[in-house]
C-alpha positions in Angstrom: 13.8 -19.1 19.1 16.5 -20.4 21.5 19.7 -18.9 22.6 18.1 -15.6 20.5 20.1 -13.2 22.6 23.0 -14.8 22.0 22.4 -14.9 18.7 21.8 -10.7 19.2 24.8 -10.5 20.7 26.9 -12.4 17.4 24.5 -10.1 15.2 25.6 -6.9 16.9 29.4 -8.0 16.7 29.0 -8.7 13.2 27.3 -4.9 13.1 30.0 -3.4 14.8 32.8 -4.1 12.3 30.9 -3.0 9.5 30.1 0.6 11.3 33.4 1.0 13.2 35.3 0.3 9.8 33.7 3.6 8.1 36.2 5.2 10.5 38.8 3.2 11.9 40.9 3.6 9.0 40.0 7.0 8.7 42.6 7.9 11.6 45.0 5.8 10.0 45.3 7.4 6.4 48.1 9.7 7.4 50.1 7.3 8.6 49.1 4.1 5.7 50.2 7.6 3.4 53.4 8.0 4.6 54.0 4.4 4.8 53.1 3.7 1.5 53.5 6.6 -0.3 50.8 8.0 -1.7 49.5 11.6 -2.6 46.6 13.7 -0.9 44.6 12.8 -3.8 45.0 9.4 -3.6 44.2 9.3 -0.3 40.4 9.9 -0.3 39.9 6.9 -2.6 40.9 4.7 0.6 37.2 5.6 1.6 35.5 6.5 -1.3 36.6 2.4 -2.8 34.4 1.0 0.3 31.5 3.6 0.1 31.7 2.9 -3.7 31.0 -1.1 -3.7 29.0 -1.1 -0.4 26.6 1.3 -1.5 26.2 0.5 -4.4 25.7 -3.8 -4.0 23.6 -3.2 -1.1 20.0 -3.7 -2.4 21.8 -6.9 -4.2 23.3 -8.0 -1.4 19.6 -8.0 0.6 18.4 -10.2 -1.9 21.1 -12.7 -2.3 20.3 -12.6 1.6 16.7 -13.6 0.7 17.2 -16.1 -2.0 20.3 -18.2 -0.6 19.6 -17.9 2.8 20.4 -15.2 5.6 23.1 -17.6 7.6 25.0 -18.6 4.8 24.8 -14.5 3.2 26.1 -13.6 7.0 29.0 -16.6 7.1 30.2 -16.1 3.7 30.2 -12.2 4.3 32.2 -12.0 7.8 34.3 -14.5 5.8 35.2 -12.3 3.0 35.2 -9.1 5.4 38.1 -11.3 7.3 40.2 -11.7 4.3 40.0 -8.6 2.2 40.9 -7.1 5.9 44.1 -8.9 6.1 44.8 -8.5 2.3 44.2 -4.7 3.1 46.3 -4.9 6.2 49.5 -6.4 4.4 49.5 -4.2 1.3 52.6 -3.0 0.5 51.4 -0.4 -2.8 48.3 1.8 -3.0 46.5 -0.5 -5.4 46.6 -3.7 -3.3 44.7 -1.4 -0.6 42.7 0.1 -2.7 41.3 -3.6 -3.7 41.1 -4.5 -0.5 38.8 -1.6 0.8 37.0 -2.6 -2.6 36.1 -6.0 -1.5 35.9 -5.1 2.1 32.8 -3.0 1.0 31.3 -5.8 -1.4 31.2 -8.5 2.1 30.2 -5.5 3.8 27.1 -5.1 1.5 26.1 -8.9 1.7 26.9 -8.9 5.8 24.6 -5.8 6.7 21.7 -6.8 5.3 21.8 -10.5 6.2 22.5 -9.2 9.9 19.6 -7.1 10.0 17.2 -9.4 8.4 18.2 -12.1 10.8 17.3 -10.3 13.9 14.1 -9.1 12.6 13.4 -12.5 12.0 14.8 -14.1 15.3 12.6 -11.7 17.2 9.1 -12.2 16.5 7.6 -10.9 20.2 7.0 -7.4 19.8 8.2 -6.2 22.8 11.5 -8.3 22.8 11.8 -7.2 19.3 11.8 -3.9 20.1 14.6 -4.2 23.0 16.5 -5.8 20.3 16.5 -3.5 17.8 17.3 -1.1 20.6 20.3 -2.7 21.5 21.0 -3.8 17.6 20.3 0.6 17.2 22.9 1.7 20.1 25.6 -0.6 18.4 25.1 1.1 14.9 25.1 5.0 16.3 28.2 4.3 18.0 30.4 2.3 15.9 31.2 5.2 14.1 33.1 6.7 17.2 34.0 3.7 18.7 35.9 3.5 15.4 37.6 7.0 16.0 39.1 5.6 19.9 39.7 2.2 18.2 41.8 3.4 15.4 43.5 6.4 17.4 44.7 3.9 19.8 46.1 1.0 17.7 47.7 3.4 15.3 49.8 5.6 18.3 50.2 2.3 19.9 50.6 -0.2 17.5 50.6 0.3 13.6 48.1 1.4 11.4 47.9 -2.2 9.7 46.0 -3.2 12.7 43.0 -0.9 12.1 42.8 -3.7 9.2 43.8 -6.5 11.2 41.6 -6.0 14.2 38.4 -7.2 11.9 39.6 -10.2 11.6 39.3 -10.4 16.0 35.8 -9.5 15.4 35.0 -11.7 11.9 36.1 -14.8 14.2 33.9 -14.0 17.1 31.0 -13.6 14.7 31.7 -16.6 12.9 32.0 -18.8 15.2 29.0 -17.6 16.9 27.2 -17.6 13.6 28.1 -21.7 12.6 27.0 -22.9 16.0 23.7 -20.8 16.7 22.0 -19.7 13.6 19.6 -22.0 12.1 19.3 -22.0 7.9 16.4 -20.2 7.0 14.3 -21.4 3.9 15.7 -19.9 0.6 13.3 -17.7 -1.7 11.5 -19.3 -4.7 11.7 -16.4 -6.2 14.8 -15.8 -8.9 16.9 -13.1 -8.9 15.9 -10.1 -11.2 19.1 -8.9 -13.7 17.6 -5.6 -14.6 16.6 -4.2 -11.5 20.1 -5.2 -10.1 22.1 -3.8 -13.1 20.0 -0.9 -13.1 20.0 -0.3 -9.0 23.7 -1.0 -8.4 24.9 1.3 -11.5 22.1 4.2 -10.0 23.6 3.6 -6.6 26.8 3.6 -8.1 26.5 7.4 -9.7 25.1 8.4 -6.4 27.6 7.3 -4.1 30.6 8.6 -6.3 28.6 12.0 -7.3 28.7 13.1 -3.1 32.4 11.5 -3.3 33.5 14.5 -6.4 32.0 16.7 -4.6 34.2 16.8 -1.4 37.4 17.2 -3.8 35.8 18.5 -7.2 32.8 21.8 -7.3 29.8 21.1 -8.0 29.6 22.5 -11.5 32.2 19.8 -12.4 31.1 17.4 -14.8 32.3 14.4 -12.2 29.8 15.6 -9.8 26.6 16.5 -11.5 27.3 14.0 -14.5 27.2 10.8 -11.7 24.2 12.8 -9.9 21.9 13.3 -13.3 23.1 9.8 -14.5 21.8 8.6 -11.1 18.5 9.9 -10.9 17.7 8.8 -14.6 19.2 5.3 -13.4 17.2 5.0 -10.4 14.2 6.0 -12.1 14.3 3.4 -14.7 14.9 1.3 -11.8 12.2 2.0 -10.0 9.8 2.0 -13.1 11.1 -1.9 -14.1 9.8 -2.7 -10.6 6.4 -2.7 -11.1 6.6 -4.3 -14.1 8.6 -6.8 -13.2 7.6 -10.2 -12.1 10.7 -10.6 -9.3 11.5 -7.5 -8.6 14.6 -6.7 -6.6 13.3 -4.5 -4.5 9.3 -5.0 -4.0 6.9 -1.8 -4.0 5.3 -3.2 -0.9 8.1 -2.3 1.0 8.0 1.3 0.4 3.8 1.4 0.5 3.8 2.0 3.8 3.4 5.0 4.9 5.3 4.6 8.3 7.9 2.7 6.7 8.8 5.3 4.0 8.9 7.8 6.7 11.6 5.6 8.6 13.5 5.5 5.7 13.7 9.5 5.4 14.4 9.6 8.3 17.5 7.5 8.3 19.0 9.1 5.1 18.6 12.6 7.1 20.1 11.3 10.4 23.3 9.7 8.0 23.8 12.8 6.4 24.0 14.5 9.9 25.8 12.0 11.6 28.6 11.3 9.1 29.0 15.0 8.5 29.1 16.0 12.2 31.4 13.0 13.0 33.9 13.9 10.0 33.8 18.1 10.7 33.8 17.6 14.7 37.2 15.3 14.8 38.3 17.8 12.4 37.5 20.9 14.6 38.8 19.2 18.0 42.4 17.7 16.0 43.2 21.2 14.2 41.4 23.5 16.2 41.5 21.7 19.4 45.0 19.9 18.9 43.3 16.8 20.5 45.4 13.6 19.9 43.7 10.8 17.8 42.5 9.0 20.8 41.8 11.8 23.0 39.6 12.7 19.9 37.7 9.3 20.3 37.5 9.6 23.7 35.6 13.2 23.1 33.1 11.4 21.4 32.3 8.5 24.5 29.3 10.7 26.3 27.4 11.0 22.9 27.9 7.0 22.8 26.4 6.3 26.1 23.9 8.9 25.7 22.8 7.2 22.0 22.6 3.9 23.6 20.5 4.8 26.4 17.9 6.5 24.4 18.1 3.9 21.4 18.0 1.1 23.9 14.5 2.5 24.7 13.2 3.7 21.7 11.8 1.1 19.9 11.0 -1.1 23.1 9.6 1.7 25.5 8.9 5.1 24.0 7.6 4.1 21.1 4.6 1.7 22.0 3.7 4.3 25.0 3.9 7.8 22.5 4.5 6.5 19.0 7.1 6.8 16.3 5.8 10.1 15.4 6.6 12.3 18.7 9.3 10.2 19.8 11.2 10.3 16.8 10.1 14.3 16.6 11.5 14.5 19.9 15.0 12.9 19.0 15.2 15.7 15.5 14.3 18.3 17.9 17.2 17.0 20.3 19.9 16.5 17.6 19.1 19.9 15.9 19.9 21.7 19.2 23.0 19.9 19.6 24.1 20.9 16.2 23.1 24.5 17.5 24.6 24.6 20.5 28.5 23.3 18.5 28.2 27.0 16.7 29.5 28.7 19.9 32.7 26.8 19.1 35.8 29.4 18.6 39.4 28.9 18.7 39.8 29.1 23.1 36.8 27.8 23.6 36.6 24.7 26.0 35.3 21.0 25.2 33.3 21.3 28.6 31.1 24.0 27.9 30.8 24.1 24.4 31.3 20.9 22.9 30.6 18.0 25.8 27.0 19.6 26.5 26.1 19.7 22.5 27.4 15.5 22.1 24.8 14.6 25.0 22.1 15.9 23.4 22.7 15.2 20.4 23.6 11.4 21.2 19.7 11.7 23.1 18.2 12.8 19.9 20.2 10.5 17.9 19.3 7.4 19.5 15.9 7.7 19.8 15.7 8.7 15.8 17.9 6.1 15.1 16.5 2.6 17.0 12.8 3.6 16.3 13.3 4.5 12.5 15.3 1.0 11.8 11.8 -0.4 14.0 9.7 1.1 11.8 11.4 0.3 8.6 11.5 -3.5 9.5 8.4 -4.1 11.5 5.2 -5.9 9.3 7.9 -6.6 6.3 7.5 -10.3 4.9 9.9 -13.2 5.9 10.8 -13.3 2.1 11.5 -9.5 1.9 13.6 -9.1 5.2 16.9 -9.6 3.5 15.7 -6.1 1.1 14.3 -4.1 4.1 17.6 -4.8 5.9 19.6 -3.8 2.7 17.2 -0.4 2.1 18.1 0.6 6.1 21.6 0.7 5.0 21.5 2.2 1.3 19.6 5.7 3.2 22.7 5.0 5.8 25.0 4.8 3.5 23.9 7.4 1.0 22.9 9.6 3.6 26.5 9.2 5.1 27.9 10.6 1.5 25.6 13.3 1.0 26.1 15.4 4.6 29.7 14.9 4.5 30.1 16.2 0.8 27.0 19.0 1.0 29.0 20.2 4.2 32.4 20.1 2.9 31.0 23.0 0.3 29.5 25.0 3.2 33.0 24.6 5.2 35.0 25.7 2.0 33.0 28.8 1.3 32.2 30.4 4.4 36.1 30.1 5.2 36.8 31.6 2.0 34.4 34.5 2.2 35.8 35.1 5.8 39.1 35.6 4.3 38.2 37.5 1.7 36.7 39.8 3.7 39.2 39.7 6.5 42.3 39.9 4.5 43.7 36.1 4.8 47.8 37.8 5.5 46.7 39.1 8.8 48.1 36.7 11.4 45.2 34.4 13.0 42.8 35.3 10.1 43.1 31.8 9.0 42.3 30.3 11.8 39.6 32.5 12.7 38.1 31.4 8.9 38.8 27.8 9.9 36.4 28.2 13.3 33.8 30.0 10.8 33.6 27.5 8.5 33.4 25.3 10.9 30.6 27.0 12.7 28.6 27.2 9.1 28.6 23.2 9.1 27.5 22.8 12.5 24.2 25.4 11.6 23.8 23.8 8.5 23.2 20.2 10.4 21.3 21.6 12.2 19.1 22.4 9.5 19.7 18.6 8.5 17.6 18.0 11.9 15.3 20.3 10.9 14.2 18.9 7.7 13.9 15.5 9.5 11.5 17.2 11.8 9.2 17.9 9.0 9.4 14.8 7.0 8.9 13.1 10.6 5.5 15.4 11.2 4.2 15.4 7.8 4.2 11.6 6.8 4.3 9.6 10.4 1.2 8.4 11.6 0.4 9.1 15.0 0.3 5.3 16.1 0.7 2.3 14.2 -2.6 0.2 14.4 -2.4 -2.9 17.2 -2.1 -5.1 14.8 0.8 -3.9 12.7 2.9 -3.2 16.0 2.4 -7.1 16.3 3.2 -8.2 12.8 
């Protein structure tokens, strides 16, 4: 296809706004708070309204991608993105931003998949696809921290509106690189299937919101395990009406193969320990630390560069020369003793020798897990099914990015707990010392994250993909 690495380029803008806006606000709560007066309580639902809708609406979105066509999914969705962004940006009361991150993340869930499918679909060489999604890979792993620098810096500098505003720079590059060189792809004949997408988005729905409670409620509370049991008997259902269904939403063949399924194990692992690291790490360096917001984001730079050079040559290089299964070993391996070496962390300890070493490595490990799992998941998939594959990368994103953060949250609060209890939490500097341990205690557990991917990565990878897959 002509001007295809242009069209990479619009894609991977497009891509960027979606990761970078997981955090960019993120830095910005405080201040929005203050400005617009609204309690700690409140404030979480600032990111749990866009996890909420983009989660759940992703596998719909995918399809509407497939049925309508995957330009006019993307255009309408960086249009949409655009304005809820500026409706977000100009609120003036916590419920005109709350609707605004609300139909930020409903765009957001028609955008991502439609970006995806459209590059696995641009990029039919194997080789050049694989450089692609390398490059497509590095821009995903490091949005979230570009995010942190980005939203750091415009809200010292600027005003925390812009962390809403600034989409609307990106929307408009996309856009107008989307109109001019995207061809229309052929719409699906196929119609849409009710049930499944009632039945997903409410599972999805439970899910999301069940990790949410259980960062500000315990897990014995009804609003975490209620949403979690109510999702599993949802998503069962779900996946029982598709293969009895005659259009179903999301096709069993997508999930048959064996290397595919892997890949998407492997992404929900890597979300959970990405989010949660990113989330407990900007934690540890502002209130441990005292790092400014954008010194923060500027901590995070070498793991950026180091994911982009190994995700850049994943799925290109590494993985037709070793296969998915030892590179992407390799890169759980990597991340896991990352995660390790971040429990050295204490309260005088420097971000040269114990934090700067850890991000490398894990941005090595990272990378390489990251670009050759979204290879795998996409590569052999039908033209009529790349809109779903594209939407199913993100849902194990997405819901791995609420599980780690919420699973680690629990570790965090009772290992600083039991510290104090058994340190006596009046003594001066007890608390902080409680702080560093339950800091520590997340940084082991994500490790253990890695870990897990490790296995699932051994046990269900094949080897090598036959020739004739890698060439699908």
């Amino acid at each position: 296809m002509p001007h295809r690495w242009l069209i990479l380029a619009v894609i991977g803008v497009a891509q960027l706004m979606v990761v970078l806006d997981a955090t960019v606000v993120n830095i910005a709560l405080p201040t929005a708070q203050l400005d617009l007066h609204f309690s700690d309580a409140d404030r979480q639902w600032v990111v749990t309204a866009y996890a909420l809708a983009f989660g759940s609406l992703l596998l719909l979105g995918g399809r509407v991608a497939d049925l309508f066509g995957r330009k006019n999914a993307f255009l309408v969705g960086l249009a949409g993105f655009a304005l809820a962004s500026v409706l977000g940006g100009s609120a003036h009361g916590f419920g005109t931003l709350i609707i605004a991150r609300l139909v930020q993340g409903v765009f957001s869930a028609l955008l991502a998949p439609a970006a995806l499918s459209l590059l696995t679909t641009t990029f039919t060489d194997p080789v050049e696809r694989g450089k692609a999604i390398g490059i497509f890979s590095a821009v995903a792993g490091s949005g979230a921290s570009v995010g942190l620098l980005l939203g750091g810096f415009l809200t010292e500098n600027v005003n925390w509106r812009w962390t809403l505003y600034v989409n609307v720079l990106f929307a408009a590059v996309a856009f107008a690189g989307g109109l001019v060189l995207l061809r229309r792809t052929p719409r699906s004949r196929t119609h849409l299937d009710i049930p499944g997408t009632l039945l997903a988005s409410a599972g999805l729905f439970c899910l999301v919101y069940g990790f949410a409670a259980a960062g500000t409620h315990a897990w014995s509370s009804p609003d975490t395990w209620g949403f979690l049991v109510g999702s599993v008997v949802l998503l069962a259902l779900f996946a029982l009406w598709q293969t009895r269904t005659t259009h179903p939403l999301m096709p069993p063949r997508i999930l048959l193969d064996r290397n595919r399924g892997a890949a998407f194990a492997a992404l929900l692992v890597l979300g959970a320990g990405l989010f949660g690291m990113l989330l407990f790490l900007t934690y540890y360096l502002q209130q441990v630390q005292h790092f400014s917001p954008v010194r923060t984001g500027l901590a995070f730079l070498p793991m950026n560069l180091s994911m982009m050079l190994t995700a850049a040559s994943g799925a290109g290089v590494l993985v037709p020369r070793f296969g998915p299964r030892l590179v992407m070993g390799s890169g759980m391996i990597l991340s896991a003793g990352g995660a390790l070496w971040l429990t050295t962390v204490g309260a005088h300890t420097g971000y040269s020798a114990h934090v700067l070493p850890a991000l490398i490595v894990m941005g090595l490990g990272m990378g390489a897990v990251l670009a050759t799992a979204m290879g795998q998941a996409t590569t052999g998939v039908a033209p009529q099914d790349a809109g779903v594959a594209g939407a199913l990368v993100n849902t194990m994103q997405q819901t791995g990015g609420s599980l780690g953060p919420a699973l680690l949250n629990t570790v965090f609060a009772s290992r600083a707990a039991g510290y104090l209890a058994r340190h006596h939490g009046g003594i001066p500097g007890v608390r902080s010392a409680a702080t560093v341990e339950g800091y520590r205690a997340v940084f082991l557990c994500a490790a253990v994250f890695f870990a897990v991917g490790l296995v699932v990565v051994g046990l269900l990878f094949r080897r090598r993909r036959p020739a004739a897959e890698l060439s699908a």
